[in-house]
C-alpha positions in Angstrom: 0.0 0.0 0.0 1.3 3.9 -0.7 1.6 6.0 1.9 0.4 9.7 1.5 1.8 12.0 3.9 -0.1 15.6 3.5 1.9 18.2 1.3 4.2 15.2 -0.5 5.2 15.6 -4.4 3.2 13.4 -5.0 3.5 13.4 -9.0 7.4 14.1 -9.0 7.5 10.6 -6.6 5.4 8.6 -9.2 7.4 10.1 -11.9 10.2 9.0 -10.8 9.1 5.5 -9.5 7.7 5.0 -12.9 11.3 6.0 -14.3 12.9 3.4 -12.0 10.3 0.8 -12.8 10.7 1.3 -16.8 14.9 1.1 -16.3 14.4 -2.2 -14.2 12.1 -4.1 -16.7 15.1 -3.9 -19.3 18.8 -5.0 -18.8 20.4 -2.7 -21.7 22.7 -4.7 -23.6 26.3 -5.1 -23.4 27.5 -2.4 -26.2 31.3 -2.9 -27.1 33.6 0.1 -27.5 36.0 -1.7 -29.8 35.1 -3.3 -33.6 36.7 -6.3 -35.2 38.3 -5.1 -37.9 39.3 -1.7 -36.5 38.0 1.5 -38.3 41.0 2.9 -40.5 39.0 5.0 -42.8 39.5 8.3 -43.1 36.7 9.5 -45.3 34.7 11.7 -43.6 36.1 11.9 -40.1 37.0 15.2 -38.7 39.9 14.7 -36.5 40.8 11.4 -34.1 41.4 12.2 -30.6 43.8 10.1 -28.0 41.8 10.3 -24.7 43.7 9.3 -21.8 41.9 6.4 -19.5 42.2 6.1 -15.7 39.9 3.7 -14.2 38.5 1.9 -11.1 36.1 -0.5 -13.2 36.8 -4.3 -13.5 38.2 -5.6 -16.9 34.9 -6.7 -18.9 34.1 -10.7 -19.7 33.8 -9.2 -23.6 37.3 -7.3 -24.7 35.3 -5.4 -27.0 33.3 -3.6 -24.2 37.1 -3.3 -22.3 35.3 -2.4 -19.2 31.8 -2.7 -17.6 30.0 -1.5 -14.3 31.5 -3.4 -12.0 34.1 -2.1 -9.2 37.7 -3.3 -9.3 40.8 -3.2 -6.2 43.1 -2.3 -8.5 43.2 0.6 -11.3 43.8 0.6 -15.0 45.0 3.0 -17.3 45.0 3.2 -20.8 44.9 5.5 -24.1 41.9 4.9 -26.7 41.8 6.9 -29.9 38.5 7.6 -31.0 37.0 9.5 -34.3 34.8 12.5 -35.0 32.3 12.2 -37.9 32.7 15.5 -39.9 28.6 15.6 -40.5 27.4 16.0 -37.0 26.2 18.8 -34.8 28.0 20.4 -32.1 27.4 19.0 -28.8 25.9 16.2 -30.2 27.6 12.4 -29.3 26.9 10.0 -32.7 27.2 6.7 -30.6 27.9 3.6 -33.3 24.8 1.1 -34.4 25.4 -2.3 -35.9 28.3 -4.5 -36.0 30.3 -2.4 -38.2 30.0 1.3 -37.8 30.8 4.0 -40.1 33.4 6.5 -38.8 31.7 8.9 -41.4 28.8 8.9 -39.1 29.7 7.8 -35.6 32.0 8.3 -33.3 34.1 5.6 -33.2 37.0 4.1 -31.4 40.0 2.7 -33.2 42.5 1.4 -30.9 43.5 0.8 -27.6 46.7 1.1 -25.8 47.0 -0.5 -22.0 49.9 1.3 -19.3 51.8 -0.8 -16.6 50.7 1.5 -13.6 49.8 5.0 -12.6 53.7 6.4 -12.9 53.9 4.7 -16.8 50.3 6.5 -17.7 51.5 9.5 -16.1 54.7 9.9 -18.1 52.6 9.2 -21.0 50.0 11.9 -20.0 53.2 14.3 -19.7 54.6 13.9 -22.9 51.3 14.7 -24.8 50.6 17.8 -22.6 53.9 19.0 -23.8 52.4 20.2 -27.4 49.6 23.0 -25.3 52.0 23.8 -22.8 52.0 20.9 -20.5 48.1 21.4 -19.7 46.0 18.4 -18.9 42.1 17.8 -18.4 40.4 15.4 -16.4 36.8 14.6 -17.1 35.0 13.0 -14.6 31.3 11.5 -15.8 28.3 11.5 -13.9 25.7 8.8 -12.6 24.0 6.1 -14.8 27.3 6.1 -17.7 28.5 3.2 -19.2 32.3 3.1 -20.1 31.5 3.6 -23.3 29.0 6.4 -22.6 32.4 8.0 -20.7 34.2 7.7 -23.4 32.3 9.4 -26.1 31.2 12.1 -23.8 35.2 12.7 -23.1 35.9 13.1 -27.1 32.8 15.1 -27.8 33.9 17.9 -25.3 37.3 17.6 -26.2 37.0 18.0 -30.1 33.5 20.6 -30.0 35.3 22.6 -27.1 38.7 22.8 -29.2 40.6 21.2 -26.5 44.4 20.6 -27.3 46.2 19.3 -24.1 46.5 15.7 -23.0 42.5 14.7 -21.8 42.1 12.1 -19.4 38.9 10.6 -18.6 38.5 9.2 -14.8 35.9 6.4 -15.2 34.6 5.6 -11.8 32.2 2.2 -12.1 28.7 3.5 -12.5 26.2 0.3 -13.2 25.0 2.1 -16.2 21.4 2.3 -15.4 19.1 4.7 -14.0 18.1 2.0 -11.1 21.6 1.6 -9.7 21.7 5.0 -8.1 22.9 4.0 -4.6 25.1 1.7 -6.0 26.8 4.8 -8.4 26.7 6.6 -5.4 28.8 4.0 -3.2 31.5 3.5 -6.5 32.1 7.1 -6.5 33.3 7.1 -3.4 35.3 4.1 -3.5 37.1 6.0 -6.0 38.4 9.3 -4.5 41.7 7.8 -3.4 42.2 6.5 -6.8 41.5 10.3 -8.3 43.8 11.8 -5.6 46.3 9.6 -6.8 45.4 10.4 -10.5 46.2 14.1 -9.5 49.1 13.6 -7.4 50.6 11.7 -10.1 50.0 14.2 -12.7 51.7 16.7 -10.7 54.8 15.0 -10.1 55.4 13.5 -13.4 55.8 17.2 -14.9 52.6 17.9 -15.8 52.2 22.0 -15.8 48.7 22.3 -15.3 45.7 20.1 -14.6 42.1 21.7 -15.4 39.2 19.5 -13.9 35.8 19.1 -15.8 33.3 17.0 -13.8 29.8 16.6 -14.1 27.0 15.5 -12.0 27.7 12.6 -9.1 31.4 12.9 -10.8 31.5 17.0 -8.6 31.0 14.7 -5.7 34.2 12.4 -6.2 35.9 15.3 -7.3 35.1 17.6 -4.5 35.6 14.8 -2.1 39.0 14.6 -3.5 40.1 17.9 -3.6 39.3 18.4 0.2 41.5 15.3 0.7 44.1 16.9 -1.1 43.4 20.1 1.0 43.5 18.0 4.2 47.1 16.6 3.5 48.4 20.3 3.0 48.6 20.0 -0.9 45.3 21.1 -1.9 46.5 23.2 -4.9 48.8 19.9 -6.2 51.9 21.2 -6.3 50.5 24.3 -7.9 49.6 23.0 -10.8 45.6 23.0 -10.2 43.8 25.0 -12.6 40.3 25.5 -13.3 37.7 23.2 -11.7 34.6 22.9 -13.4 31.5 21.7 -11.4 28.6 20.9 -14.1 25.2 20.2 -12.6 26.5 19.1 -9.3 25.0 16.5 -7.9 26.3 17.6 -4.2 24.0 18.4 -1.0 24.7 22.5 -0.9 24.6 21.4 2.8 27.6 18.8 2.0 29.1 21.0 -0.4 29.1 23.8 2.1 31.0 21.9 4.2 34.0 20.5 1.4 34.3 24.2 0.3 34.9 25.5 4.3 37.7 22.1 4.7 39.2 23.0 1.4 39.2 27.1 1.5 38.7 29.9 -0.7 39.9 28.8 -4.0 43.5 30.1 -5.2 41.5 30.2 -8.2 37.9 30.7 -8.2 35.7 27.1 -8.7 33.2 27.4 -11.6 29.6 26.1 -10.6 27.3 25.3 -13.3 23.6 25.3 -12.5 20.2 25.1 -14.0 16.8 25.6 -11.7 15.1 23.4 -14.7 17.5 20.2 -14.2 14.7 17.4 -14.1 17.5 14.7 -13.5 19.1 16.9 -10.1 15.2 17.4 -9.1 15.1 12.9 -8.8 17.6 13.0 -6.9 16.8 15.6 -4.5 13.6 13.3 -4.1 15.7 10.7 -3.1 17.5 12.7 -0.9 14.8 13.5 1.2 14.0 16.9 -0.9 17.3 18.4 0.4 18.3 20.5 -2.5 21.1 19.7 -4.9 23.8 22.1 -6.1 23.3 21.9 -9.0 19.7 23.8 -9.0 20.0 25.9 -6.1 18.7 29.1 -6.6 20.6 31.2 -3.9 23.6 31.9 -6.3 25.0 34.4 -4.1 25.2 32.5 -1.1 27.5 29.8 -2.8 29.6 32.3 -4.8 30.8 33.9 -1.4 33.1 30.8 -0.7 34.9 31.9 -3.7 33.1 30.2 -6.5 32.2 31.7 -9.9 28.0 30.9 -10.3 27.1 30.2 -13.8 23.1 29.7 -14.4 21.8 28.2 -17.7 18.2 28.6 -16.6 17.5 29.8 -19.7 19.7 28.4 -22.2 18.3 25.2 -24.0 19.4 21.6 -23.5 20.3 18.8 -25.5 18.5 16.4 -23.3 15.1 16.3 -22.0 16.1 16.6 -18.3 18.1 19.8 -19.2 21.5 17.7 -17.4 24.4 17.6 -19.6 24.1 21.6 -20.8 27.8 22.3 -20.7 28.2 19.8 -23.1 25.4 19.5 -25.5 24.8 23.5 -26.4 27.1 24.6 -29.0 27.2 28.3 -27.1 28.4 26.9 -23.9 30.6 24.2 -25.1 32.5 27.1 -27.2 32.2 28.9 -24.0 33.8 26.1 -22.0 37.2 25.7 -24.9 37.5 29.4 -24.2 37.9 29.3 -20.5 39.9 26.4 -21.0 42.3 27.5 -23.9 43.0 31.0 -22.0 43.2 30.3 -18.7 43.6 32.7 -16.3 43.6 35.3 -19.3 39.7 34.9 -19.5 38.7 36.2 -16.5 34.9 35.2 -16.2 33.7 38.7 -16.6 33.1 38.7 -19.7 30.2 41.5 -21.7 27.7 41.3 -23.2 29.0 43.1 -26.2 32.2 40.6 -26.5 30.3 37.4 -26.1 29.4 36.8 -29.9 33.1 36.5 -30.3 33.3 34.2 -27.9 30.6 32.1 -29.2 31.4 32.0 -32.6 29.9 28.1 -32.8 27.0 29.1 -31.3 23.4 29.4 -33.3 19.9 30.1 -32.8 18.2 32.1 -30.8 19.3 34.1 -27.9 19.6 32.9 -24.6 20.5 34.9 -20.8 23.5 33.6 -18.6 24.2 34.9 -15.3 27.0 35.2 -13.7 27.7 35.7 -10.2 30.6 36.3 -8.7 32.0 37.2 -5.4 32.0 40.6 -6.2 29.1 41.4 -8.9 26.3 39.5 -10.7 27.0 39.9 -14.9 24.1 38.9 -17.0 25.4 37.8 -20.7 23.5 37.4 -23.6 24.6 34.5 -25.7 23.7 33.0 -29.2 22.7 28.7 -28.6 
């Protein structure tokens, strides 16, 4: 029998149940990342990318799949070179269909190249930086992503954002499916000594500066990282720490509250992506008792004061119906994000209205309102999506 208590959500509770209920009366099947014969085409493909891998999932049963959902003791690192189609739309992820994809259509991945340890991949991850100035970027994925998933996700932000350092996906193991929530939840936290490490690492193999993208339940492993980091007396890695990039944080503000007072006000300020129309933050808020995420909170100033910049996308359209992956998926913001990356501390954040259309050259459409709040003033930006 169902319970009522007076004043509950009752329609976001059965949405969401019948979410859960739809995910659990399917097992997706096993997709494989890799394709016997390899892709070697080069007819219509826009560039091939070598993302960097760093994971704490278990080795699959199938070597084409490489790895699946399940957690692992020990880490694995690797490099996996993946195509672009050159007919595709910005921010969008082609994922391949049948048992020999096109690479004129799909992304698609080529080959794959295992390390012997952390200090090996490291050393590797150096080298490559060396070309954009020894600058690295780790992606960290979200809840309810397959390896594969990661791995597309890593090269579409990568190649649409203009990316040229050494990227690095950090592939925590998420089950895959929108039922296995907790169990995400537990498997990112069994991995924030492995990403301490990851960073660490980086650091002290030469690498001049590590940028951190993460998005959704990945802010969590990250934050819970960094205030390790912080707690050991190293929280800006050696000084090489760049930007960190929170993207629909799936974080108690209560919880992430308390990570930003253990770690500090930022050397450089944090950059906190939010959207009060994230259907996919609003589930999990349910299942959190209704305690608000970070990722839609509405009080921007209140989080920018621990020396965060606030970036609301409110307004600016998704690729996805529950308005999640925005950083990634609009061509505006994705162009946004290469900018930030590309200059560094050159781009300050504070940017006008009248020089955002440079800055969004890849953008189309219609336009959209982004506000920006920082510790010091709120700027309202007008960009093309």
């Amino acid at each position: 029998m169902l319970r009522v208590c007076p004043g509950s959500p009752l329609p976001a509770a059965l949405a969401l149940a019948a979410a859960l209920f739809a995910s659990g009366c399917t097992t997706a099947p096993e997709r494989p990342l890799l394709y016997d014969p390899p892709a070697v085409s080069q007819q219509g493909v826009a560039a091939v990318h070598d993302i960097f891998v760093a994971t704490t999932r278990h080795k699959a049963a199938d070597p084409k799949a490489v790895f699946d959902g399940r957690r692992s003791q020990d880490q694995a690192f690797a490099r996996i070179a993946v195509s672009v189609p050159e007919m595709r739309k910005v921010g969008s992820v082609e994922r391949p269909k049948g048992s020999r994809p096109d690479p004129a259509r799909y992304f698609t991945a080529r080959s794959i190249t295992a390390y012997d340890g952390l200090a090996a991949f490291s050393d590797h991850v150096r080298d490559a930086a060396k070309g954009d100035g020894g600058r690295a970027l780790v992606f960290v994925h979200g809840y309810n992503t397959p390896f594969d998933a990661g791995v597309y996700r890593a090269t579409q932000i990568v190649h649409d954002a203009g990316y040229d350092g050494a990227p690095i996906l950090f592939t925590w193991a998420s089950g895959g499916r929108a039922v296995d929530y907790v169990y995400d939840r537990d498997s990112a936290n069994a991995a924030r000594d492995a990403l301490e490490d990851l960073l660490r690492s980086l650091a002290q193999s030469g690498v001049g500066r590590i940028d951190i993208v993460a998005h959704s339940m990945g802010t969590w492993l990250t934050m819970e990282a960094l205030r390790s980091l912080a707690i050991a007396g190293d929280r800006d890695v050696g000084g090489r720490l760049g930007d960190v990039i929170l993207a629909s944080p799936d974080i108690d503000v209560d919880v992430f509250k308390s990570q930003m007072r253990r770690y500090g006000v930022p050397r450089r300020p944090f950059f906190v992506l939010l959207s009060d129309d994230d259907r996919a933050l609003r589930f999990s808020s349910l299942i959190a008792g209704q305690q608000p995420r970070l990722g839609e909170y509405r009080d921007a100033r209140d989080i920018a004061d621990l020396g965060l910049i606030v970036v609301d996308l409110t307004k600016v359209k998704a690729g996805d119906s529950y308005n999640h992956t925005k950083f990634a998926d609009n061509p505006a913001l994705v162009a946004l994000l290469g900018e930030r990356l590309r200059l560094g501390d050159k781009f300050t954040g504070e940017t006008d209205a009248a020089e955002a259309p440079a800055l969004l050259a890849r953008g189309v459409g219609a336009a959209a309102e982004v506000i920006v709040t920082t510790p010091f003033k709120v700027i309202n930006m007008v960009v093309n999506q």
